[in-house]
N, C-alpha and C positions, 0 to 999 in steps of 0.2 A: 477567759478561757474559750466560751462560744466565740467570740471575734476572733482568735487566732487560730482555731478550727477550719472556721469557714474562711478566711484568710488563705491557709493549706490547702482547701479544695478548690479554690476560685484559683491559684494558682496551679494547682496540679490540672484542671483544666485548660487555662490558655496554653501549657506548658504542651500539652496532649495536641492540641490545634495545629501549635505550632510545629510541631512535630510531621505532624499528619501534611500540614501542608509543604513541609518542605521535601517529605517523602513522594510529593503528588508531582511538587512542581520539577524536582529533580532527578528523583530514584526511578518510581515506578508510578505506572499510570494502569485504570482499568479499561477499554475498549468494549463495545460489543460489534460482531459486524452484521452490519445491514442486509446486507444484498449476497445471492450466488457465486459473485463475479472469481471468488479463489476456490469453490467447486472442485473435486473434491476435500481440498486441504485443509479449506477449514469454509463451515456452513454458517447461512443465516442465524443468528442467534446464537453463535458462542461468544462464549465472555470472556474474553483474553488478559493476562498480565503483562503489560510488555514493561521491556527498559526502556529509559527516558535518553539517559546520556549516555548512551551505545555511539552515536555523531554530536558528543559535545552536550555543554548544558546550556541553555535558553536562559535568558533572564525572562520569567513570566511577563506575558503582556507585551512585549519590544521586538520580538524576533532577534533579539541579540544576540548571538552565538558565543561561546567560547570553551577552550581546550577540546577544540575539534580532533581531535587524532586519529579516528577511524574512520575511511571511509566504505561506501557500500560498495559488498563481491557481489560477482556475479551470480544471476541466480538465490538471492538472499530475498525472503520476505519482509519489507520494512512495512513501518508505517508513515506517512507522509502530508502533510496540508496540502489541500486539492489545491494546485498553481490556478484555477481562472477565479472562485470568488473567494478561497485563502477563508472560508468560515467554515471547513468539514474536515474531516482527516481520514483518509483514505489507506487501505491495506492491499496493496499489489508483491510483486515480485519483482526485483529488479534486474532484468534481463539485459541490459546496456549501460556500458560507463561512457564520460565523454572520452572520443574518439572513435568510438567502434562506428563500424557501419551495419548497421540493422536491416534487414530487409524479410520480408516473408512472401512467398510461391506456394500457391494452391494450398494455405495453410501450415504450410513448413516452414519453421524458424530458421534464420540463417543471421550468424555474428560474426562479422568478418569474413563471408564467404564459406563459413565453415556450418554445415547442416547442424541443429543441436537435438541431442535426444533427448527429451526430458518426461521421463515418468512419470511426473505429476500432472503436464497440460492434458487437460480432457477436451474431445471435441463434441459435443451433442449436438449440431445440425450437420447432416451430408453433404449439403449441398455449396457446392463453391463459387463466392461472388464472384464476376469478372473483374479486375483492375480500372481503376480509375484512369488510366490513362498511362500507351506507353512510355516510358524512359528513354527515345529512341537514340536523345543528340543532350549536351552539357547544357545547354539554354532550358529545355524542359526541365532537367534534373533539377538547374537551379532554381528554378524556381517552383519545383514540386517541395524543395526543400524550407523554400520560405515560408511557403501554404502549412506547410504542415508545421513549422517553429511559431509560425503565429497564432497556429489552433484556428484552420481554416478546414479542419476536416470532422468539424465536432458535430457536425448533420450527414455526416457521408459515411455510409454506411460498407462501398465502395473499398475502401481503405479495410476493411476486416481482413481478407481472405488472402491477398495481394497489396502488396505495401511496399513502399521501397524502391531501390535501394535509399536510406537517409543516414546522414553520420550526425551520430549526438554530442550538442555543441559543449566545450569546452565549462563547465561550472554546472552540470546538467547530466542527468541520469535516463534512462526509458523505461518504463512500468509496463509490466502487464500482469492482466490476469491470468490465474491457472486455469481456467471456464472459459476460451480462448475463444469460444462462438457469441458467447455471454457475457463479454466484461468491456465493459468504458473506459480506456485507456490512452497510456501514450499513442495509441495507432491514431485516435481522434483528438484528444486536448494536447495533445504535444508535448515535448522535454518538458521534465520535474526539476526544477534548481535544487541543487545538493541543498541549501542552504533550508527549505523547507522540509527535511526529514526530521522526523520525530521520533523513532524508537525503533526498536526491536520487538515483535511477537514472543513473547517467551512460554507459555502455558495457556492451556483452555480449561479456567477453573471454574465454569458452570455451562451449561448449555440449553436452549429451548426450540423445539420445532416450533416456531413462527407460525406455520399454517394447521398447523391443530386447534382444535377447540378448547378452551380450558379446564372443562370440564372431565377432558378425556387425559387431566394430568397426569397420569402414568406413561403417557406416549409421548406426552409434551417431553417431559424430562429426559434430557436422553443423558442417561448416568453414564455410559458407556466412554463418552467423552468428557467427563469431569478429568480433570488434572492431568490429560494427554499434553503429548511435550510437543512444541511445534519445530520440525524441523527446521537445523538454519538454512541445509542445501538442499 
């Protein structure tokens, strides 16, 4: 009777495991984010829900994709594996599909030639870099284009303010941050392959001010964003 008890629980256990881990590796995933860079949208130390298989599902550990059927809109927050050492997963916005042509002036977004308003990007520094370098003739362009597909602008700071024009290559998206002064993005590591997205933002189900002290837990916690929804657009 004791053996087929614990029998029952040893199985209701792996059964639980099992469960949990096919909910992690396919369904749903917990994130925290690191850094400012999506300012105001979502802050250091919140703890997000996102979907898994929003672009298909992964077989764990392989990078193998399949029943890919959604791809990323514009302006969608995803989450994505950082393209240069593919060990971090990174949460931007996806501001370029392949083909468009991206470029940015004195801080102004432009996709396809078209100025874009976007109420979420914040600017926190005044002051505007000069350009890397004119676009004057097709020989420069081309190869402003290569520099920046190869992630030749990941120390050039030049590239923030003034960008462009670049069209993003065909199997490959452009990211940025909403913290437009402040964030690490495609303007410097260059197009994201479709093939490395990983989910969707869905909820901010816990939160922590990072630069509080612990002791001062009541300010750390900032309840105010528990279970806030994150926009998709």
């Amino acid at each position: 009777m004791k053996d087929r008890k614990f029998r029952k629980t040893v199985e209701s256990i792996i059964w639980t495991i099992f469960i949990v881990f096919l909910l992690r590796a396919f369904v749903i995933q917990g994130y925290v984010v690191p850094s400012g860079s999506m300012e105001d949208t979502l802050l250091p130390g919140d703890f997000l829900l996102a979907l898994k298989f929003t672009y298909g599902l992964e077989i764990p550990y392989t990078g193998i994709k399949f029943l890919q059927i959604k791809k990323p809109k514009h302006r969608e927050i995803v989450i994505f594996l950082y393209p240069v050492t593919k060990k971090q997963d990174y949460v931007k916005r996806c501001i370029g599909l392949p083909g468009d042509t991206i470029q940015i002036i004195d801080k102004a977004l432009y996709v396809n030639g078209v100025i874009q308003k976007e109420k979420y990007a914040v600017y926190k520094d005044s002051k505007i870099i000069p350009p890397l370098v004119e676009l004057s003739n097709d020989v420069i362009r081309k190869d402003y284009q290569k520099a920046w597909e190869s992630g030749r602008f990941m120390q050039e700071p030049r590239v923030r303010d003034n960008f462009g024009p670049v069209v993003v290559p065909q199997g490959y998206f452009f990211a940025m941050g909403d913290n437009r002064d402040y964030s690490f993005d495609s303007r410097f590591f260059g197009p994201v392959p479709l093939k490395y997205l990983k989910g969707t933002p869905l909820i901010i189900y816990f939160s922590l001010d990072l630069e509080k002290p612990l002791y001062r837990i009541w300010e750390k916690i900032r309840v105010r964003r528990f279970f806030k929804i994150i926009p998709l657009l």
